[in-house]
C-alpha positions as CSV (number, residue, x, y, z in Angstrom):
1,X,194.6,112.6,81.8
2,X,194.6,109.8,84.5
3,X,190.9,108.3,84.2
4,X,189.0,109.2,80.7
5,X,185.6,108.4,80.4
6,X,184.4,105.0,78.2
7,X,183.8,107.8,75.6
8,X,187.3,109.6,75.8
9,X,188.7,105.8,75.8
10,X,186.6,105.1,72.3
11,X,187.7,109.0,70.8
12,X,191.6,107.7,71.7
13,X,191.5,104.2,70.2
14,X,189.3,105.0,67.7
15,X,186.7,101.9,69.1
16,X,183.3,102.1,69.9
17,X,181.9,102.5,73.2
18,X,180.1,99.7,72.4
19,X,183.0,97.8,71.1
20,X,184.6,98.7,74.7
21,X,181.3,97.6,76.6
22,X,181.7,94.0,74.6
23,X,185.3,93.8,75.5
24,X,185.1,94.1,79.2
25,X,182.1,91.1,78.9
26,X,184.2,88.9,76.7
27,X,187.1,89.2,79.5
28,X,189.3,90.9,77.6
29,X,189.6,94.3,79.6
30,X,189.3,94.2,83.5
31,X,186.3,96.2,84.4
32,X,187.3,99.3,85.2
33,X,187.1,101.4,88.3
34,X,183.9,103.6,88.6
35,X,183.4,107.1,89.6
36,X,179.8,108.2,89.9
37,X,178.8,105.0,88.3
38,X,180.3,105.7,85.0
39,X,183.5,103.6,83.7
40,X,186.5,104.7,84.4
41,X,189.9,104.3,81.9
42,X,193.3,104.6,82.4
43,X,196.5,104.7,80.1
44,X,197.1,100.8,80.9
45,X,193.3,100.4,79.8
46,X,193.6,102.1,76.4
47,X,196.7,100.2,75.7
48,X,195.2,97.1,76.3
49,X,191.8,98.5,73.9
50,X,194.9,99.8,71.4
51,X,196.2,95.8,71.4
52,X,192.9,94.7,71.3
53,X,192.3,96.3,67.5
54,X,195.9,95.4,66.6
55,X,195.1,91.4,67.5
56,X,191.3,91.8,65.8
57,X,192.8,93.8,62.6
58,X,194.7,90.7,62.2
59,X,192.0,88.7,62.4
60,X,192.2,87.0,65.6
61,X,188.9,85.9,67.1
62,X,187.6,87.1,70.6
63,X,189.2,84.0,71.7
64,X,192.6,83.9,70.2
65,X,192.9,87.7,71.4
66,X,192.0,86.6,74.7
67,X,194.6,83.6,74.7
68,X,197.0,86.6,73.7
69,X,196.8,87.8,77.7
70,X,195.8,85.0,79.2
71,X,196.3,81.7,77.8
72,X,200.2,81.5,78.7
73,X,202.5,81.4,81.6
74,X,203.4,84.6,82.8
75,X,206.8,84.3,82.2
76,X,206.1,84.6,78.3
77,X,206.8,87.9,76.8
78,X,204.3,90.0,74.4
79,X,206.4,89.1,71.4
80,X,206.5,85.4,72.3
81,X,203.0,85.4,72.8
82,X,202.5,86.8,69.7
83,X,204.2,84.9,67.7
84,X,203.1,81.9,68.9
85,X,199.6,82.8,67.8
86,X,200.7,84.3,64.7
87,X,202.0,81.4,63.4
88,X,199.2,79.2,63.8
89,X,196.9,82.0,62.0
90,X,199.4,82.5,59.2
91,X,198.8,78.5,58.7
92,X,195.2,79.1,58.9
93,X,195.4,81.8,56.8
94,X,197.8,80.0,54.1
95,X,195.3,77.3,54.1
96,X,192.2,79.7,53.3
97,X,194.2,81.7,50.4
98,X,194.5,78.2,48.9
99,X,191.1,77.6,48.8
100,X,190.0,80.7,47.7
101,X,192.9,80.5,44.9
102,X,191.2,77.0,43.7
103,X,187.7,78.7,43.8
104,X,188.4,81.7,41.7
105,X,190.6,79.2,39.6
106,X,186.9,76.9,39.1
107,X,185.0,79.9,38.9
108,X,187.3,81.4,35.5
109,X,187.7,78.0,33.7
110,X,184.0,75.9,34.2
111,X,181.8,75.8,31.7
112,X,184.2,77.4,28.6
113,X,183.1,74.7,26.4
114,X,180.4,76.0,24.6
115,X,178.2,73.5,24.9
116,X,174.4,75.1,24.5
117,X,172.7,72.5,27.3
118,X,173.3,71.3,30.6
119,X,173.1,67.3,29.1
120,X,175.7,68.0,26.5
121,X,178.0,69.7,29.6
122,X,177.3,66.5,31.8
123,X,178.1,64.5,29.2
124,X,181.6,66.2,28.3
125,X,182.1,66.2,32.3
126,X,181.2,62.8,32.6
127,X,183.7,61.6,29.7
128,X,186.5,64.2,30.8
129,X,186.1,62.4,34.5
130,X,186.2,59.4,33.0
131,X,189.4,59.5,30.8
132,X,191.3,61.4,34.4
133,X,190.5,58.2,36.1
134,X,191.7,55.9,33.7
């Protein structure tokens, strides 16, 4: 199969045609050929889509995936390009695991001290803060 149709390209990477359609905008897939006005893929095209998903399964924005084929000198191989971006999104991602590791941390210990109103909480906060900053 040399040139599959956008929906033969969706059924073999598993991506909408829509999700192809927003792709080619973005810049992240040339536009294909066209035969009879319809959108024409080849194997190069739905490795490219197949990269596409790896880069967004890891959570790299439209922009980050297109820095992935475009935003270094040629002379850079896939894996170094990967990396590079890797790295800075496993800080990103370190940083975000931290915060969501101090909010569920917040979220299981506020408010376990029984108080029955808001004033008497404020004023237990307001002494607790109090007594840290002394």
């Amino acid at each position: 199969m040399t040139a599959m149709t956008i929906g033969e390209a969706a059924r073999a990477t598993g991506l909408a045609t829509s999700a192809i359609r927003y792709y080619e905008k973005a810049g992240l897939v040339p536009p294909p050929p066209r035969r009879s006005n319809a959108r024409r893929y080849d194997v190069e095209a739905v490795g490219r889509l197949q990269v596409i998903q790896l880069a967004r399964d890891a959570g790299f924005s439209i922009d980050e995936t297109r820095t992935l084929f475009t935003g270094f000198s040629p002379a850079a191989t896939p894996a170094e390009r990967w990396a590079e971006l890797a790295a800075r999104k496993l800080k990103a991602l370190d940083a975000e695991i931290a915060l969501r590791q101090r909010m569920k941390a917040l979220l299981k210990a506020s408010f376990q001290c029984g108080c029955v109103r808001f004033e008497e909480c404020q004023a237990y906060m307001g002494r607790k803060r109090l007594k840290a900053a002394s």
